[in-house]
TORGUVEX-693340 format. One record per residue (C-alpha): residue in one letter; z, x, y. Coordinates in pm, whole numbers, padded with zeros to 5 digits, always signed. Example, Ala and Ser with C-alpha at 12.3 -4.5 7.8 and 13.67 -1.06 7.14 Angstrom:
BEGIN
A+00780+01230-00450S+00714+01367-00106
//
This chain:
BEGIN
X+08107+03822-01000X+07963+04041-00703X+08171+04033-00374X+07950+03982-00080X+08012+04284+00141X+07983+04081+00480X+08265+03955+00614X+08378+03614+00644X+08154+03375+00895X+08356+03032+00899X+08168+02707+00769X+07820+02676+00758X+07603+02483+00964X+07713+02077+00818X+08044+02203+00756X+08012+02328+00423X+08095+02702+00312X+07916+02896+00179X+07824+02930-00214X+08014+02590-00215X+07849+02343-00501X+07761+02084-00234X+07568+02346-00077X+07340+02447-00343X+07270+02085-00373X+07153+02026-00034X+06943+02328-00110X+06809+02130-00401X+06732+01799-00215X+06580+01990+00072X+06338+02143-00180X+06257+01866-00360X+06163+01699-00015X+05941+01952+00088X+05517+01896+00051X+05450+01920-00272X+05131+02163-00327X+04805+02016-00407X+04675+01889-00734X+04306+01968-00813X+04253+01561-00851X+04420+01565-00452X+04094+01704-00335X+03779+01532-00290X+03448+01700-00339X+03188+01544-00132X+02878+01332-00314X+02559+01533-00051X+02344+01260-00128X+02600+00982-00047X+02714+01227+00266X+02341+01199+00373X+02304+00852+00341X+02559+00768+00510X+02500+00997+00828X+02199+00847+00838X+02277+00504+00803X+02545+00519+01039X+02313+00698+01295X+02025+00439+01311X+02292+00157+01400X+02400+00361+01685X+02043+00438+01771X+01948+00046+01744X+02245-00014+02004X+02137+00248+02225X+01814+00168+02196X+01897-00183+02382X+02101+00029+02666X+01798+00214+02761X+01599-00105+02794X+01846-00245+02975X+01938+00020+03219X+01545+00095+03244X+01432-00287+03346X+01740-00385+03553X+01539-00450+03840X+01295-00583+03688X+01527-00816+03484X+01661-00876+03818X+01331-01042+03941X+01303-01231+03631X+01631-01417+03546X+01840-01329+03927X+01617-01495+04192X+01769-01345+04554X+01578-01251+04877X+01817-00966+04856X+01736-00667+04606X+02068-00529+04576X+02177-00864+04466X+01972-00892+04195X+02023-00572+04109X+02463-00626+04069X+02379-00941+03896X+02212-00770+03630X+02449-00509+03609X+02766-00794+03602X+02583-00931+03305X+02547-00568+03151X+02901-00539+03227X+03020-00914+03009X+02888-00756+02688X+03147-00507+02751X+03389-00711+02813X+03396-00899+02518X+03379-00595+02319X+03779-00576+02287X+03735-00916+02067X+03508-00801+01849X+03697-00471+01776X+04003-00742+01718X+03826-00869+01495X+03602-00614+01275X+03865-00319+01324X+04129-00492+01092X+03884-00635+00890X+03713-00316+00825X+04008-00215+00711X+04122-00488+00463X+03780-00548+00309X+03591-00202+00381X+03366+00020+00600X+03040-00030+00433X+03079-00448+00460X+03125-00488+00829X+02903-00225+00913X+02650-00459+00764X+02760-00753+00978X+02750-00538+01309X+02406-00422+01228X+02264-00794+01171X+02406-00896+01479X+02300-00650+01679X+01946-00644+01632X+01925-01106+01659X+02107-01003+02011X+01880-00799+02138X+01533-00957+01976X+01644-01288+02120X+01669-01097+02443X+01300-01078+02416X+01177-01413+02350X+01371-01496+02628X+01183-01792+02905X+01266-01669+03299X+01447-01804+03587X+01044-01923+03751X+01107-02160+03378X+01418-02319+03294X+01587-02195+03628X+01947-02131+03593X+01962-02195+03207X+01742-01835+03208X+02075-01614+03297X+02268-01823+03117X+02072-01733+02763X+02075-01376+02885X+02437-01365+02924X+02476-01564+02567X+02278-01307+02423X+02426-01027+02564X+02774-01176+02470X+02647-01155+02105X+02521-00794+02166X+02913-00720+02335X+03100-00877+02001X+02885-00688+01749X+02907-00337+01924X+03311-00388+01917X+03281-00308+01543X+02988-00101+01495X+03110+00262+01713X+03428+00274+01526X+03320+00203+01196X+03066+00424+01198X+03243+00710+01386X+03517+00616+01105X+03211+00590+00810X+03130+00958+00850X+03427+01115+00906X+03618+00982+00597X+03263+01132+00414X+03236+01403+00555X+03432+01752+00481X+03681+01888+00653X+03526+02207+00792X+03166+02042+00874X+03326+01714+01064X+03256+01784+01378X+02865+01904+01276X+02802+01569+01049X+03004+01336+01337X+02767+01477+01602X+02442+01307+01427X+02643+00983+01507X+02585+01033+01881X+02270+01228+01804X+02127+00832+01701X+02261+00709+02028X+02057+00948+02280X+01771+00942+02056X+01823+00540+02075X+01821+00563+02446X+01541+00849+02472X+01333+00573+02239X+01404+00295+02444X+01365+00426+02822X+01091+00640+02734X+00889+00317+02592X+01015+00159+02891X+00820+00441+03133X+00538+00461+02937X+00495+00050+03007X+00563+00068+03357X+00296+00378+03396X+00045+00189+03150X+00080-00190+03308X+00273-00110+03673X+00540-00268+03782X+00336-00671+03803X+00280-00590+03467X+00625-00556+03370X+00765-00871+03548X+00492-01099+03395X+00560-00992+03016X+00569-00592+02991X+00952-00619+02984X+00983-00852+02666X+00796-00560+02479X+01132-00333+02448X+01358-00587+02309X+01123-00707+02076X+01072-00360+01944X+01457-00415+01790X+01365-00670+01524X+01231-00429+01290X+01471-00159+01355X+01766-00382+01284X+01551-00470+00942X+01530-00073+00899X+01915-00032+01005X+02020-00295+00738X+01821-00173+00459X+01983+00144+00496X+02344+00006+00539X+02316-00220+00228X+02263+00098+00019X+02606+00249+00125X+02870+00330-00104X+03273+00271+00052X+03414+00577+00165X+03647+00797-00032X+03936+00743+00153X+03869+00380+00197X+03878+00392-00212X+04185+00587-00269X+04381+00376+00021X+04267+00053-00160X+04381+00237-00529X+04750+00277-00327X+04745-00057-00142X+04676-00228-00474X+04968-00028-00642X+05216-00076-00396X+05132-00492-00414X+05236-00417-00786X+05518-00305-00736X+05627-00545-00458X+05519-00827-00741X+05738-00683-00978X+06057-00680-00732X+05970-01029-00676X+06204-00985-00313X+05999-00717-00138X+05644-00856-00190X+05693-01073+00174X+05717-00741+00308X+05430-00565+00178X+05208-00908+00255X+05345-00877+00647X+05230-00513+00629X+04915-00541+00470X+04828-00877+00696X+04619-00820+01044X+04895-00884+01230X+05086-00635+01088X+04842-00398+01114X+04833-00505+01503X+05190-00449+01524X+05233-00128+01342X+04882+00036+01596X+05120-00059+01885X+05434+00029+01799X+05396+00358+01562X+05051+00482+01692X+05085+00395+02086X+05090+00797+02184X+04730+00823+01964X+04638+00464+02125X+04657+00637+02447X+04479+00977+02386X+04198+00785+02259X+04167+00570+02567X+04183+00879+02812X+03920+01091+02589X+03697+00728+02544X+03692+00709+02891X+03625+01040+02982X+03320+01062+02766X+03237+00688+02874X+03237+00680+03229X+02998+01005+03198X+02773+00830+02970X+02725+00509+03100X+02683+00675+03511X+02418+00913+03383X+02224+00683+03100X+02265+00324+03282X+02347+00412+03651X+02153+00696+03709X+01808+00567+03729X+01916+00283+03925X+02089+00463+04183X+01785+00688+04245X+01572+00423+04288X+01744+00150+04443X+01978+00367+04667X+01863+00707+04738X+01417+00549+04747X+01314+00816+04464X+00982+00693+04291X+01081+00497+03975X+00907+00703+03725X+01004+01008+03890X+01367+00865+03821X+01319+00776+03465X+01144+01138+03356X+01421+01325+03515X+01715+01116+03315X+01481+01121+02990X+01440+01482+03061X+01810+01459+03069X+01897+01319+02720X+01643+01460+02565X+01854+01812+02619X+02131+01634+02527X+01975+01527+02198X+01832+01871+02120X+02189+02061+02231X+02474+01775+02077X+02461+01933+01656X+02490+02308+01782X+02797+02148+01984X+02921+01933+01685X+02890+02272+01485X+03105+02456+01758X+03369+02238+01772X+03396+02312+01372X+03441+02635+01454X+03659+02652+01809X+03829+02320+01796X+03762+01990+01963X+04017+02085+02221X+03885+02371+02400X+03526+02168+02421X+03720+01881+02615X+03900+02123+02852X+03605+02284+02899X+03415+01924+02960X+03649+01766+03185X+03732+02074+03392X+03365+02083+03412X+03330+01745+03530X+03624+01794+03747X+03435+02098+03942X+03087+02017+03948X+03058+01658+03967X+03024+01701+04359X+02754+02001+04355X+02516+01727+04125X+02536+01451+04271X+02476+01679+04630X+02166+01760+04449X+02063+01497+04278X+02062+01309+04672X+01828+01642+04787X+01533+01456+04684X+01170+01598+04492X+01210+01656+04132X+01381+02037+04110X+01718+02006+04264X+01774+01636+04169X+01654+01783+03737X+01905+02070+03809X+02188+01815+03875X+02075+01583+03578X+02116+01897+03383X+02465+01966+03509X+02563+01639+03425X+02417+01658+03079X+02598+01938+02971X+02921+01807+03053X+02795+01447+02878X+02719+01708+02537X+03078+01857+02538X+03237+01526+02456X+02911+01339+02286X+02946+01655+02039X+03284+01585+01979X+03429+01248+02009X+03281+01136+01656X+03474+01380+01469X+03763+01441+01695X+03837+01031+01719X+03904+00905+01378X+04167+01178+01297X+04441+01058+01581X+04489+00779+01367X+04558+00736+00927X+04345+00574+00711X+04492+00231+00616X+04490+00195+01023X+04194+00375+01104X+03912+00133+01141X+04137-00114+01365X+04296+00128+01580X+04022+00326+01639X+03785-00017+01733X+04103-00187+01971X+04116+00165+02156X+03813+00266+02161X+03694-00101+02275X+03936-00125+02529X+03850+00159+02688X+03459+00126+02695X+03545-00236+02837X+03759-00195+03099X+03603+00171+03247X+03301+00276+03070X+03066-00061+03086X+03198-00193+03436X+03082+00190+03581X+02714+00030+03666X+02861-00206+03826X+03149-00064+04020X+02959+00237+04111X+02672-00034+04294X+02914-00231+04419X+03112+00067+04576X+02843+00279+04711X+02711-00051+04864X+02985-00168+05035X+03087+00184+05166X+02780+00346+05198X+02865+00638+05067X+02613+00775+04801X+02885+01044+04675X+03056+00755+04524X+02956+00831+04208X+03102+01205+04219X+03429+01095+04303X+03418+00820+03996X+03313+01129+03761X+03599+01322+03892X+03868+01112+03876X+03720+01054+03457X+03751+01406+03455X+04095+01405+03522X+04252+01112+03311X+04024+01327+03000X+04198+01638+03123X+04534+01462+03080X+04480+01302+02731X+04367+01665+02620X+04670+01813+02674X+04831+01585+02438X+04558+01647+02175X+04614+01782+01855X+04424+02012+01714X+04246+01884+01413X+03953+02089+01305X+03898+02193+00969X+04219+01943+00870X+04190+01664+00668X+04204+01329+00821X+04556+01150+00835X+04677+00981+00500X+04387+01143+00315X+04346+01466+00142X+04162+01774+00194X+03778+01707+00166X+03535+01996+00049X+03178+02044-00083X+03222+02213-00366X+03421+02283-00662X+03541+02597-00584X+03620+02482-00254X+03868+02255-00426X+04033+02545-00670X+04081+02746-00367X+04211+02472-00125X+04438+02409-00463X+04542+02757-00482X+04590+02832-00161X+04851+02501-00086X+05024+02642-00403X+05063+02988-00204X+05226+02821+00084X+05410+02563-00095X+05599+02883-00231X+05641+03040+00054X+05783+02753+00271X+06066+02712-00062X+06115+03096-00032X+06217+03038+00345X+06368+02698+00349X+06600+02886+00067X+06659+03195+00251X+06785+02992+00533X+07016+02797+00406X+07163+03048+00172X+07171+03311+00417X+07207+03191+00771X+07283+03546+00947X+06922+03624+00812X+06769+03347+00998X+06605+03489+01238X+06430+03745+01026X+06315+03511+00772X+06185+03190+01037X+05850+03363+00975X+05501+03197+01132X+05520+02921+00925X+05853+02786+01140X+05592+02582+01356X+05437+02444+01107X+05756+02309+00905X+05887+02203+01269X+05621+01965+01363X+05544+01851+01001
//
């Protein structure tokens, strides 16, 4: 036997000394416990052609929705005249931005509803619902008799539609955002995600720009008698398109291998007829409810914060904007509407190369960098954007455009991984929902209402700084999740050898972390020494 030359050091950390035979079995149990390395069947290598079919499936849904927010935000006065008959502008103008704002608020219930159930029955199946709904919202919009008509019956179909439009959308930004990350790989996430929003500004470029080239073709007479209908009509055969495409889909590959373990584990809860109550609670909506709000609150949170930060951005420069600069500050209409076209159509042209950086610097240095941003410079556009003519006022659509980027880039990919895959859908659609209802679509109309009842046309810097902020917050708190696989899935790659190495690699570290975890407990004096980088890691895992 070899005689340790140190001297005696008392009992070990637990109480045990050392060499003792309950020691080396802690050892073993600690090992045991520890991540087991990668199999080559643990990693999934990504089907292109599926990958590519579903970016762009996913895309033209969020294109068709966006593609009604530009009409809408485009013809809100004009909508005004039609279905809000007031001698006083400004009225009609709130009243069509309240009933903007209902879709919104009904948005919660339909991520209640289509979160959970995306996540019981699949992605690809609700996505198809959402679609169909959206498009018979907004077509209906079109066919649509005014207020000079049916009289007070005319908002009321208007708000019914726009209810249906509201319920729809609370499924269709999660599941998609969800859709393409759980396809796409780990280290091209944030590239693929960005198409997502991609759709959306090229939805609102579509639908705005047809929008100005109606009201420069027919004038604004024109667009009060029928010129408005036009838009919303437009959306039938997208949503056709947008279906099509969505009925092609495959389910997801973590949707798959979730439904392989759900079914497993309802085995075995079958065959210990006592536990299968408990599986069924788990399994059920409600307990999927229960578990988002009790296990996932801190992610629940984070989401809301980033949601609203990119949100209140997106709805002040895409719905508010052009009204504000018409309505408030007197700018010529069309001047208004090139300048915030002008304005996503560099955010369309700039939101893959930031999608791309994010894959390579993080999501969380992009948000900083965002919300600071938004934090600093929300005053100096909105000072310009009052200065009137069309240099200074593009200059501060620009500024706000590239802070709008930084988290339109970003949100698709960085989103779905705060939350694991069985919960995924639901969480993501109930946070996500929640936020966009009670900040993101009420900013039309509590930026009108509060610049007209104080006057005070920097109003809407103030409301962009104080999103900056709350995003600045929830950043902090974000984990870093770039190049990782998403929560409760494994590693995603696109090729082959992409697995081996992602295999080989894991097998690497798996050694090394049983080298430490060993060294440790055998040789406590040595800790220090032997903690190594990988200390962090084990610490947080």
């Amino acid at each position: 036997m070899t005689t340790d030359p140190r001297p005696p050091r008392g009992p070990r950390r637990g109480g045990w000394p050392h060499g003792s035979a309950r020691t080396d079995q802690l050892i073993r149990t600690l090992l045991r416990r520890r991540k087991e390395p990668l199999a080559i069947e643990d990693v999934t290598v990504v089907d292109k052609p599926g990958m590519r079919r579903a970016v762009a499936a996913t895309a033209i849904g969020n294109t068709m929705e966006w593609f009604d927010f530009g009409v809408y935000a485009y013809v809100a006065v004009t909508l005004g005249h039609v279905f809000f008959p007031a001698d006083d502008p400004a009225t009609q103008v709130v009243s069509t931005f309240a009933t903007f704002a209902v879709a919104f608020l009904v948005r919660p219930l339909g991520g209640l509803v289509f979160g959970p159930l995306g996540d019981r029955i699949g992605r690809r199946r609700v996505l198809s619902t959402t679609m169909i709904m959206m498009a018979t919202g907004t077509f209906a919009v079109g066919l649509l008799p005014g207020y000079d008509a049916i009289g007070f019956a005319a908002p009321l179909l208007l708000l019914a539609c726009r209810v249906v439009q509201g319920f729809s959308t609370g499924g269709e930004y999660a599941g998609a955002t969800t859709y393409i990350a759980e396809f796409a790989p780990d280290q091209r996430r944030g590239f693929l995600g960005s198409w997502l929003d991609f759709g959306t500004f090229i939805g609102y470029s579509l639908g705005s720009g047809l929008v100005t080239v109606l009201t420069v073709a027919i004038g604004e007479t024109g667009m009060v008698d029928w010129g408005w209908r036009v838009p919303f009509l437009v959306a039938g055969p997208l949503g056709l398109i947008g279906l099509y495409m969505r009925l092609r889909l495959e389910e997801t590959p973590a949707f798959q291998q979730e439904a392989e373990r759900a079914a497993e584990a309802a085995e075995t809860a079958r065959a210990h007829g006592d536990t299968l109550p408990i599986e069924e609670a788990r399994q059920s909506g409600r307990g999927r409810l229960k578990e988002i709000f009790t296990r996932h609150w801190q992610a629940v949170l984070i989401c809301m914060g980033l949601v609203l930060m990119y949100n209140v951005t997106n709805y002040m420069v895409t719905s508010y904007l052009p009204t504000f600069m018409t309505s408030t500050l007197g700018a010529d209409a069309t001047t208004a509407q090139v300048l915030v076209l002008g304005t996503m159509l560099f955010v369309v042209l700039a939101i893959t190369v930031v999608g791309r950086t994010s894959d390579r610097w993080g999501r969380r240095p992009l948000f900083l960098f965002g919300s600071v941003g938004m934090i600093v410079l929300a005053i100096p556009a909105v000072v310009l954007i009052r200065e009137g003519g069309v240099l200074l006022p593009a200059i501060g659509c620009l500024i706000l455009g590239a802070m709008l980027v930084t988290f339109a880039g970003t949100s698709a990919a960085t989103l779905p991984a705060l939350f694991p895959t069985r919960l995924r859908y639901g969480a993501l659609s109930i946070s996500y929902n929640l936020s966009v209802s009670l900040f993101g679509g009420t900013t039309p109309l509590l930026a009108s209402w509060l610049v007209a009842t104080t006057h005070n046309t920097l109003v809407p810097a103030f409301y962009l700084m104080a999103a900056g902020v709350i995003g600045l917050i929830s950043t902090v708190f974000l984990h870093e999740t770039a190049g990782k696989p998403l929560r409760g899935s494994g590693p995603m790659v696109e090729t082959e050898e992409e697995a081996r190495t992602a295999v080989a690699e894991s097998r690497t570290e798996a050694g090394r972390r049983a080298r430490d975890v060993w060294i440790r407990l055998r040789h406590p004096w040595a800790g220090a020494g032997h903690r190594g980088a990988g200390h962090q890691e084990e610490e947080e895992e």
